[in-house]
Each structure stands twice: as C-alpha cells, then as structure tokens.
C-alpha positions, 0 to 999 in steps of 0.5 A: 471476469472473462477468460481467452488465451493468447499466446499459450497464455490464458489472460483473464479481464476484470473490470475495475472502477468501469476500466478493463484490468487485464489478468495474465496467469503466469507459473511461479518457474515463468515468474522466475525466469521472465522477472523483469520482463513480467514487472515492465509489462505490469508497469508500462501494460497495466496488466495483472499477474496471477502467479500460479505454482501448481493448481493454486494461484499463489500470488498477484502482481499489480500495478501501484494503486493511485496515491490517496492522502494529503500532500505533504506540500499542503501540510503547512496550509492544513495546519494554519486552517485547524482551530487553535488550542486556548490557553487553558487547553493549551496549560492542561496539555503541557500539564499532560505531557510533564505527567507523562514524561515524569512516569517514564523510567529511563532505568527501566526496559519495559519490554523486560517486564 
C-alpha cells in the first residue's frame, strides 16, 4: 500500500486483482457531512473509504464486489441437466418427508422448549 496526500486528504492505493484500488481516508465528522458526495465518489470513482474516528479507522466503505453465483435465468437449464431420482429414490424421499411432517406438532412451540 502507498500512501500521498491531495487535497489535505491522505489517499492510500492498494492493488487488488492487478487494479490500483484507491483509498481515501476520511473522519466519521467528514463522512457525515459529506455523505452523499462520499457514496457517488465510491460509486462513479471506485474509491475506497477508510472512515476513521479518532486514531482508529472504524469503518470501509466500498464499492459492491462483482455478482458470482448462477443466474437465476439459467435455473431451469441447470435443473433439466441434474440426474433424476429412480423410482425407489424417489419412494424413500416421499417416505422421508411424511415421516417428517408426521413428528411435527402444530400444537407445540419449539422455541417454548
């Protein structure tokens, strides 16, 4: 990490994933007043608050990390891919969850236990 100041401000660069990820070190009092100004900045800018209250930094404010998952779009493709349960899979899983729902008591709480 490298720290320079601009603007009475010290920014402090990290390099994540080969990218400079710039760090701007601000006070909880200048985080407060400067809110929405602070939030576009991390938006439209990239940057990377350090809000710091006293000597401590208390808090980082970035920027959303990209989405990783499966898209929900592509749900029903996924499941038309996955193997299929046989019939006597398919028996012992109903078995399974009428065994469940018959141990449930509707007349009792469980967090009452």
């Amino acid at each position: 990490m490298e720290d320079c100041l601009r603007d009475n401000m010290i920014i402090r660069l990290s390099v994540k994933k080969g990218l400079i990820m710039p760090h701007q070190i601000v006070t909880a009092t200048t985080f407060a007043r400067n809110f929405s100004d602070l939030l576009n900045q991390v938006r439209y800018q990239g940057i990377t608050l350090d809000v710091k209250r006293g000597s401590e930094i208390v808090a980082y404010v970035t920027p959303p990390g990209v989405c990783s998952g499966y898209p929900i779009a592509e749900l029903d493709n996924l499941m038309a891919t996955l193997p299929r349960l046989s019939s006597e899979d398919t028996s012992a899983f109903q078995h399974d969850i009428a065994t469940a729902l018959g141990a449930l008591r509707a007349d009792v709480d469980p967090w009452d236990a």
